[in-house]
ROLO-643936 format. One record per residue (C-alpha): x, y, z; residue number from 1; chain; residue in three letters. Coordinates in nm, 4 decimals, decimal comma. Example, Ala and Ser with C-alpha at 12.3 -4.5 7.8 and 13.67 -1.06 7.14 Angstrom:
# residues 2
1,2300 -0,4500 0,7800 1 A Ala
1,3670 -0,1060 0,7140 2 A Ser
***
This chain:
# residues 304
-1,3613 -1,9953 0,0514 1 A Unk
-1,0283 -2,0633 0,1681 2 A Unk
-0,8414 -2,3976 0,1876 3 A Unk
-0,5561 -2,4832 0,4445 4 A Unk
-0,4458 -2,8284 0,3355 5 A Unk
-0,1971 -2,9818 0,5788 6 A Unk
-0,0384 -2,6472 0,5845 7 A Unk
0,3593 -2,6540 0,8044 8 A Unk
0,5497 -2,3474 0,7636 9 A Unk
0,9111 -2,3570 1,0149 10 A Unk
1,2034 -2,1011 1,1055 11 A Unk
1,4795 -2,2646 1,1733 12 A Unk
1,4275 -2,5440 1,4326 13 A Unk
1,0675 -2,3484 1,5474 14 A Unk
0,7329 -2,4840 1,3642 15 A Unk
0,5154 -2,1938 1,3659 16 A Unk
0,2521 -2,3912 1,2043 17 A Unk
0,2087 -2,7481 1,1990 18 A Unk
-0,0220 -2,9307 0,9849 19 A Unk
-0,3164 -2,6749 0,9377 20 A Unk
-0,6063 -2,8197 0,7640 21 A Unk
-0,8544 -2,6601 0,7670 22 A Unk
-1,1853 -2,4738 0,5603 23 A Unk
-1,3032 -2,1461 0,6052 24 A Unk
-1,6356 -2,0849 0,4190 25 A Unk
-1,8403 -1,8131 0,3121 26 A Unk
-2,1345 -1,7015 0,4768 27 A Unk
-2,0220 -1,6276 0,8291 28 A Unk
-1,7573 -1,4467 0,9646 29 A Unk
-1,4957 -1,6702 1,0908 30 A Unk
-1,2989 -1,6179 1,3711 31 A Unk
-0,8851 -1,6601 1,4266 32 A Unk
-0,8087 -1,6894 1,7630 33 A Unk
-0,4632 -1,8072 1,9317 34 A Unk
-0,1997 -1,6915 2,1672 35 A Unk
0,0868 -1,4510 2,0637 36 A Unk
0,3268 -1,6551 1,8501 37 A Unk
0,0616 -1,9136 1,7653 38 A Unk
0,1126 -1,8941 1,4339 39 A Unk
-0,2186 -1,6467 1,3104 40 A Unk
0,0073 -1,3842 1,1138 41 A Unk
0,1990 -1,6276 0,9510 42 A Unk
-0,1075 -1,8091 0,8254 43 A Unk
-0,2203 -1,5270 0,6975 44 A Unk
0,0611 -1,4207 0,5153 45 A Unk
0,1070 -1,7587 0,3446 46 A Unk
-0,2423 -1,7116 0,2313 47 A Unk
-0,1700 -1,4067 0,0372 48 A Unk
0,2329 -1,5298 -0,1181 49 A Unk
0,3980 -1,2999 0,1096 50 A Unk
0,5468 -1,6238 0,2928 51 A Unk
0,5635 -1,9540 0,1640 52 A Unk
0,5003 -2,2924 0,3436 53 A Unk
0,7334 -2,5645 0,4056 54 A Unk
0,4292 -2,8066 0,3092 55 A Unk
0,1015 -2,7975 0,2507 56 A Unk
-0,0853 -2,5149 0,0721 57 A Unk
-0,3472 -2,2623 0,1069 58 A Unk
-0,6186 -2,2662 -0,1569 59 A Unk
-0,8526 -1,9227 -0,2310 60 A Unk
-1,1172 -1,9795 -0,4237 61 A Unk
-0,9725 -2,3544 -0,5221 62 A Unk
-0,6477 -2,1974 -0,6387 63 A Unk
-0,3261 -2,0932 -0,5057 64 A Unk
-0,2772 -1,7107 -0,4348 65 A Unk
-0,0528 -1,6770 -0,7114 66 A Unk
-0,2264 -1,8480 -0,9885 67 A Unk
-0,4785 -1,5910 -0,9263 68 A Unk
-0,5172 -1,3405 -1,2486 69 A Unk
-0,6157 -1,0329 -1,0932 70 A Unk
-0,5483 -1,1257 -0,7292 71 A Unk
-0,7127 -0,8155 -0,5770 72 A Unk
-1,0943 -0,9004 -0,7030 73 A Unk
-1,0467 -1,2394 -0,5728 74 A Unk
-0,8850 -1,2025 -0,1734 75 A Unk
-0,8730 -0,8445 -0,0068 76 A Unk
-0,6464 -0,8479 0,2703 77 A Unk
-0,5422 -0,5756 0,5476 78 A Unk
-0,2511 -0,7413 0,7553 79 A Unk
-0,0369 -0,4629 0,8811 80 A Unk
-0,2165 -0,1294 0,8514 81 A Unk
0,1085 0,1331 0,8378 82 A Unk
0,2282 -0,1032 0,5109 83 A Unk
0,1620 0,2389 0,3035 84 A Unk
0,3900 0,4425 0,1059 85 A Unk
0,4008 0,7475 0,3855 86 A Unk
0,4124 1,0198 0,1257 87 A Unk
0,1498 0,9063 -0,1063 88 A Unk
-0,2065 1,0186 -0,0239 89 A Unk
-0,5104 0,7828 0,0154 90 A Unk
-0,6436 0,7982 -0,3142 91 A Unk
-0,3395 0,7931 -0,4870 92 A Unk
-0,2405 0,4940 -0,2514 93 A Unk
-0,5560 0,3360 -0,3920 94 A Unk
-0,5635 0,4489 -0,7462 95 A Unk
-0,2287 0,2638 -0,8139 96 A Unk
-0,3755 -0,0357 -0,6575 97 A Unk
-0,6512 -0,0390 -0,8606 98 A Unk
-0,4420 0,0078 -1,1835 99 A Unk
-0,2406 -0,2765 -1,0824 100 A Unk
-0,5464 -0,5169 -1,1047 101 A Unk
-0,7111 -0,3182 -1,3396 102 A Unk
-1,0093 -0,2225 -1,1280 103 A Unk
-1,2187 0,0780 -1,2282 104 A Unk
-1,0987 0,4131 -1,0934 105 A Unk
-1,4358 0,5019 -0,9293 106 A Unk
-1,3930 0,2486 -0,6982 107 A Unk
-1,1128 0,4344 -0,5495 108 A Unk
-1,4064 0,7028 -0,4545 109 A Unk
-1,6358 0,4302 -0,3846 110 A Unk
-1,4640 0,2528 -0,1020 111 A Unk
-1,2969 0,6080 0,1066 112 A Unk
-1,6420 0,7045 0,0821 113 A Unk
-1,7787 0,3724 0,2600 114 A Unk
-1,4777 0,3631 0,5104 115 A Unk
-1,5116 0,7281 0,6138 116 A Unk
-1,2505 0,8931 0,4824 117 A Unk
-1,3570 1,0963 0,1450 118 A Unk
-1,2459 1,4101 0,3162 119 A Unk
-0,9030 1,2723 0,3664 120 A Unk
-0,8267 1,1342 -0,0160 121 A Unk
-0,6060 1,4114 -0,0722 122 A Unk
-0,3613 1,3814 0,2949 123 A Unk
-0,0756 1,1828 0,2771 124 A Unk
-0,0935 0,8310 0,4401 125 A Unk
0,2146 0,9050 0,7072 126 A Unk
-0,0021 1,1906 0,8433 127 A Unk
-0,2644 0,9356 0,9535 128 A Unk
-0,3130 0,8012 1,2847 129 A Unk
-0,3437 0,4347 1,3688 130 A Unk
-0,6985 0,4268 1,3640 131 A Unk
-0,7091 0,6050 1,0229 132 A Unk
-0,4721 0,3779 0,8631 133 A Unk
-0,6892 0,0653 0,9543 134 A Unk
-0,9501 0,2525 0,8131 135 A Unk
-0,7395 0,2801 0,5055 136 A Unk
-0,6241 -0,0364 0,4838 137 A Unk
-0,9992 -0,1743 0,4964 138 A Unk
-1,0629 0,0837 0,1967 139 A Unk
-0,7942 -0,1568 -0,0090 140 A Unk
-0,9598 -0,4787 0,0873 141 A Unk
-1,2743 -0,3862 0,0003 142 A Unk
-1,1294 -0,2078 -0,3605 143 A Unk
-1,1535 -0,4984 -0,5580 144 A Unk
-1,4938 -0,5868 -0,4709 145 A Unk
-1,3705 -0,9578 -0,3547 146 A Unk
-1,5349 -1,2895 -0,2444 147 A Unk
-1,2865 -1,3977 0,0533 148 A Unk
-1,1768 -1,1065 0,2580 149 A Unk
-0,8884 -1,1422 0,5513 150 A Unk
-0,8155 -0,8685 0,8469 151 A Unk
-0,5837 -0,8795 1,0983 152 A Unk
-0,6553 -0,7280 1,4074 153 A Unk
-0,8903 -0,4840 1,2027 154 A Unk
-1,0098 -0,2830 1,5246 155 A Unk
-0,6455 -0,2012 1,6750 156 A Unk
-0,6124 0,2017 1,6884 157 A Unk
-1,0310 0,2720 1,6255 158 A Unk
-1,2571 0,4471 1,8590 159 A Unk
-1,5858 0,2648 2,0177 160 A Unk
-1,7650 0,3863 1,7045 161 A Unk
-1,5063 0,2785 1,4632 162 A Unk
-1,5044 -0,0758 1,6569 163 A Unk
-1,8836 -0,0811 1,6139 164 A Unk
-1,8394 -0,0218 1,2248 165 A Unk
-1,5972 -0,2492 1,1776 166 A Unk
-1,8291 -0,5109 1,3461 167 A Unk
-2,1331 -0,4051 1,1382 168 A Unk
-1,8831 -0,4454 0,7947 169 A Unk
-1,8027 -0,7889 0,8473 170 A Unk
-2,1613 -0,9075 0,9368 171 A Unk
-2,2594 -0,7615 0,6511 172 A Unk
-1,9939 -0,8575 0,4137 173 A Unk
-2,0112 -1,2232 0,5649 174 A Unk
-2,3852 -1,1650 0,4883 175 A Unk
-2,3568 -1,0875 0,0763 176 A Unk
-2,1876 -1,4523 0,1085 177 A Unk
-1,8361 -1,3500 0,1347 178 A Unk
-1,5701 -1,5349 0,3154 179 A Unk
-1,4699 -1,3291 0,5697 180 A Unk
-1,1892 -1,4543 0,8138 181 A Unk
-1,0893 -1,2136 1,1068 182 A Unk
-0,7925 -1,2204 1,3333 183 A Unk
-0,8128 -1,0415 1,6351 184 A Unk
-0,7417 -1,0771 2,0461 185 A Unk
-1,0241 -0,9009 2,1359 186 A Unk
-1,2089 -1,1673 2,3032 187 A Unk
-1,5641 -0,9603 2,3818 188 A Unk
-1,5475 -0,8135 2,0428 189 A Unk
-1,5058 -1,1873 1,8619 190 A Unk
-1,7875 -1,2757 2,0097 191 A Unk
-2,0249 -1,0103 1,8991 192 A Unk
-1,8885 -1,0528 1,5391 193 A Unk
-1,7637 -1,4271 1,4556 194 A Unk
-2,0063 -1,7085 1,4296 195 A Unk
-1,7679 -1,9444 1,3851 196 A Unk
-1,4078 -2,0556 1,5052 197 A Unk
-1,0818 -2,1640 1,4275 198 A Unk
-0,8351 -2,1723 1,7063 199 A Unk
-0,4772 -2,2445 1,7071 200 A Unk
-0,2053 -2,2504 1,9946 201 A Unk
0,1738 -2,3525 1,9086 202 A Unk
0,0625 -2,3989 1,5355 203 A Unk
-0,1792 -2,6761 1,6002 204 A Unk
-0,5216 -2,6443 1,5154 205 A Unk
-0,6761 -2,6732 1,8786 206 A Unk
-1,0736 -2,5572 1,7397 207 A Unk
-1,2573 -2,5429 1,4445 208 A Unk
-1,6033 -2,4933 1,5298 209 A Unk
-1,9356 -2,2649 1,5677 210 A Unk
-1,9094 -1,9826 1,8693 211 A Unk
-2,1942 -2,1073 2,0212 212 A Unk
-2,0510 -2,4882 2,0277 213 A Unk
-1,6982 -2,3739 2,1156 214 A Unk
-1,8430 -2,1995 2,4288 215 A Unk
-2,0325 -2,5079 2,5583 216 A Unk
-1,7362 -2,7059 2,5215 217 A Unk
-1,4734 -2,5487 2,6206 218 A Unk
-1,6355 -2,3254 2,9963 219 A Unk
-1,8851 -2,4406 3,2243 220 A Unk
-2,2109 -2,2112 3,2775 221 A Unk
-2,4098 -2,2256 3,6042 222 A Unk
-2,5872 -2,0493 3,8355 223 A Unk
-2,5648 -1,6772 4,0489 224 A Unk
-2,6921 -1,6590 4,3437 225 A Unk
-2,6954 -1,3748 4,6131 226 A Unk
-2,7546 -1,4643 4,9530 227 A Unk
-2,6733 -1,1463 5,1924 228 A Unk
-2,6640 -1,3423 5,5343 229 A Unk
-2,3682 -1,4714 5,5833 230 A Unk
-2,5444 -1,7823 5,7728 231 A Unk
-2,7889 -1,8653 5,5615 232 A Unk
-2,5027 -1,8716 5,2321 233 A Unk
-2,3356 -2,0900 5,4450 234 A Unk
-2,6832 -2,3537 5,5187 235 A Unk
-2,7598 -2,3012 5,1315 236 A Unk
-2,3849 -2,3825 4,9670 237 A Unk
-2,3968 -2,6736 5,2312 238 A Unk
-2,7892 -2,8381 5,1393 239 A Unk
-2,6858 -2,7346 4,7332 240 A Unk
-2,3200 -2,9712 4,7599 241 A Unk
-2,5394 -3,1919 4,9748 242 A Unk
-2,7753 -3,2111 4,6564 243 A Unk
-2,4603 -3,2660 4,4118 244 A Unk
-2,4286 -2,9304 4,3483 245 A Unk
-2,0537 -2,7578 4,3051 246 A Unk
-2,0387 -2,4746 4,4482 247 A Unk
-1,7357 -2,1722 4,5252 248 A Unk
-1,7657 -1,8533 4,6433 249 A Unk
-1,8053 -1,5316 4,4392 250 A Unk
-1,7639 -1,1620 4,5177 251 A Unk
-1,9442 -1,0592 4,8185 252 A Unk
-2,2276 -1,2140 4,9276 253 A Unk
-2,2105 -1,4192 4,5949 254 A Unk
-2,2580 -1,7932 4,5134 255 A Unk
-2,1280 -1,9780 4,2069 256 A Unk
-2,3028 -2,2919 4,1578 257 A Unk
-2,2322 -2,5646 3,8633 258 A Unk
-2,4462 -2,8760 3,8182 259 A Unk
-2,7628 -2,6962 3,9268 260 A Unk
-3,0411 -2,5211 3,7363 261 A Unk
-3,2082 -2,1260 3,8841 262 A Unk
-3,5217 -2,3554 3,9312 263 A Unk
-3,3471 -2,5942 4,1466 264 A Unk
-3,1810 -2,3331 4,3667 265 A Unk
-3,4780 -2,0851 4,4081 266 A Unk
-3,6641 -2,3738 4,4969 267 A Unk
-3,4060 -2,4975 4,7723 268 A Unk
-3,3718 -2,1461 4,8895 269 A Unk
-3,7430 -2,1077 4,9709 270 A Unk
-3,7676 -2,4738 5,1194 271 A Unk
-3,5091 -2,3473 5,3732 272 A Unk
-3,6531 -1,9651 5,3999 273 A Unk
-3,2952 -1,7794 5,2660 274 A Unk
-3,3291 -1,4510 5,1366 275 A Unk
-3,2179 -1,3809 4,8099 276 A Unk
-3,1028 -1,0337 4,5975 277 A Unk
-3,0327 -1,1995 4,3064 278 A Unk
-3,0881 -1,5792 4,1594 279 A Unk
-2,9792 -1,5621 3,7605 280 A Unk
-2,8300 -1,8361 3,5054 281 A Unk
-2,4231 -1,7631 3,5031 282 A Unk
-2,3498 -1,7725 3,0938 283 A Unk
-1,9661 -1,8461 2,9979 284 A Unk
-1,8087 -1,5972 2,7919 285 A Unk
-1,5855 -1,6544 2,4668 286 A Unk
-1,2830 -1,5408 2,7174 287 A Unk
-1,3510 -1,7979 2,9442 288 A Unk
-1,3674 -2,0619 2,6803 289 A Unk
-1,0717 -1,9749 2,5321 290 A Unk
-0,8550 -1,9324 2,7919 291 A Unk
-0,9545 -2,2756 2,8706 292 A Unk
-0,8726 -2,3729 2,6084 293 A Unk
-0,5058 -2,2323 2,5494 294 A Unk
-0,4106 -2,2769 2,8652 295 A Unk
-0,0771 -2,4936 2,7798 296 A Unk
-0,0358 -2,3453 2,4571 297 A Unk
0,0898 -2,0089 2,5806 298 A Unk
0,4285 -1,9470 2,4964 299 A Unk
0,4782 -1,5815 2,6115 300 A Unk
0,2822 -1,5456 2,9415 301 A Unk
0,3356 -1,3549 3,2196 302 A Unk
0,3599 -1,4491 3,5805 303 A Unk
0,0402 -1,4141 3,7862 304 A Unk
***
């Protein structure tokens, strides 16, 4: 479990994060969602004692990071992948990690074996590629066998299989009753893996809820339709606003409609004889519902 109580951290005249309070809890892989410059990486670095707040605190496991013993069989943490000594190899890499925390030795073999990259123990870290590093850098999370486990951006740099691994890991890690707490911008991917939510824009806490909750709240779902007479879309978008439907256009010969359920809009459609190629319920997506969300919280947008 880990414990943001109130937690402010500031540069200068900038608060980077303001007032976090917040749980995340085992059981479920959380989500950490937020806008460049929202504040994510410095949370998690004041998590681990590699930055300190300027009040507040972060708790792991009811304690603060550095009251922790053997910190390493407590939190595992990959934050910035290439953080490796580029001329030491893997296992060395690992080995003096474990002796740091005193961790068996095997599990040096243990965890390049689960992360792929047994073959590799012997290559020196500055050889690897991106995708190879996060691998790595998973390999010493994992090392001390931990209850809370953090990642940042864990899937930056792996192939579609790689992505798919890293989605299976945290499941099941989150599974075993781990905290797991995962930072990433990947919208599509967050959804498949996260099943719950904290959000943050301009270092306030904006969300802290299940995915399924923070989708519902934040987007609006309706209802596709396909109407390929140009006519008859026109009759059926009129009779559906008539009905206190809303509806907009979509691409082609698509209709958007909100308000409205598929059985209220197949029904109107056959009432007035329009052909349909396609009548479906319109889901929101996690991307929709977060840029909802954060829309005045972005501080480094683009133009449109």
């Amino acid at each position: 479990m880990i414990t943001f109580r109130g937690l402010t951290k500031r540069y200068g005249a900038k608060t980077v994060v303001n007032g976090l309070t917040s749980v995340v809890a085992p059981g479920s892989v959380t989500g950490f969602l937020g806008p460049n410059g929202a504040g994510k990486s410095t949370t998690m670095r004041m998590t681990v004692g590699l930055d300190h707040p300027c009040s507040g605190d972060v708790l792991i496991q009811r304690k603060p990071y550095e009251q922790l013993r053997y910190p390493l069989r407590e939190v595992g943490a990959l934050l910035e992948a290439k953080a490796v000594h580029p001329g030491r190899s893997a296992g060395r890499h690992l080995l003096a990690m474990a002796r740091s925390n005193g961790i068996p030795a095997r599990r040096v073999e243990e965890v390049l074996a689960t992360v792929g990259l047994s073959d590799v123990a012997g290559k020196r870290a500055g050889t690897f590629s991106l995708g190879m590093s996060q691998r790595l850098g998973i390999a010493g999370a994992l090392l001390g066998d931990p209850g809370v486990l953090m990642f940042d951006e864990p899937v930056n740099g792996l192939d579609p299989d790689g992505v798919r691994w890293v989605r299976q890991l945290m499941r099941s890690l989150a599974e075993e009753g781990r905290t797991v707490f995962v930072s990433s911008h990947l919208m599509s991917e967050m959804q498949l893996t996260a099943g719950h939510l904290l959000v943050i824009g301009k270092g306030k806490l904006l969300a802290d809820a299940p995915m399924d909750e923070f989708i519902a709240g934040n987007s609006r779902s309706g209802v596709s339709v396909r109407v390929p007479s140009p006519g008859e879309r026109t009759t059926l978008a009129e009779k559906l606003r008539a009905a206190g439907a809303s509806v907009s256009p979509g691409e082609d010969d698509e209709l958007l409609v909100d308000d409205s359920t598929v059985d209220k809009v197949g029904d109107l459609a056959h009432e007035l004889g329009v052909r349909l190629h396609g009548l479906g319920k319109r889901t929101a997506s996690l991307e929709q519902a977060y840029m909802e969300l954060t829309a005045s919280s972005v501080e480094y947008g683009v133009s449109a």
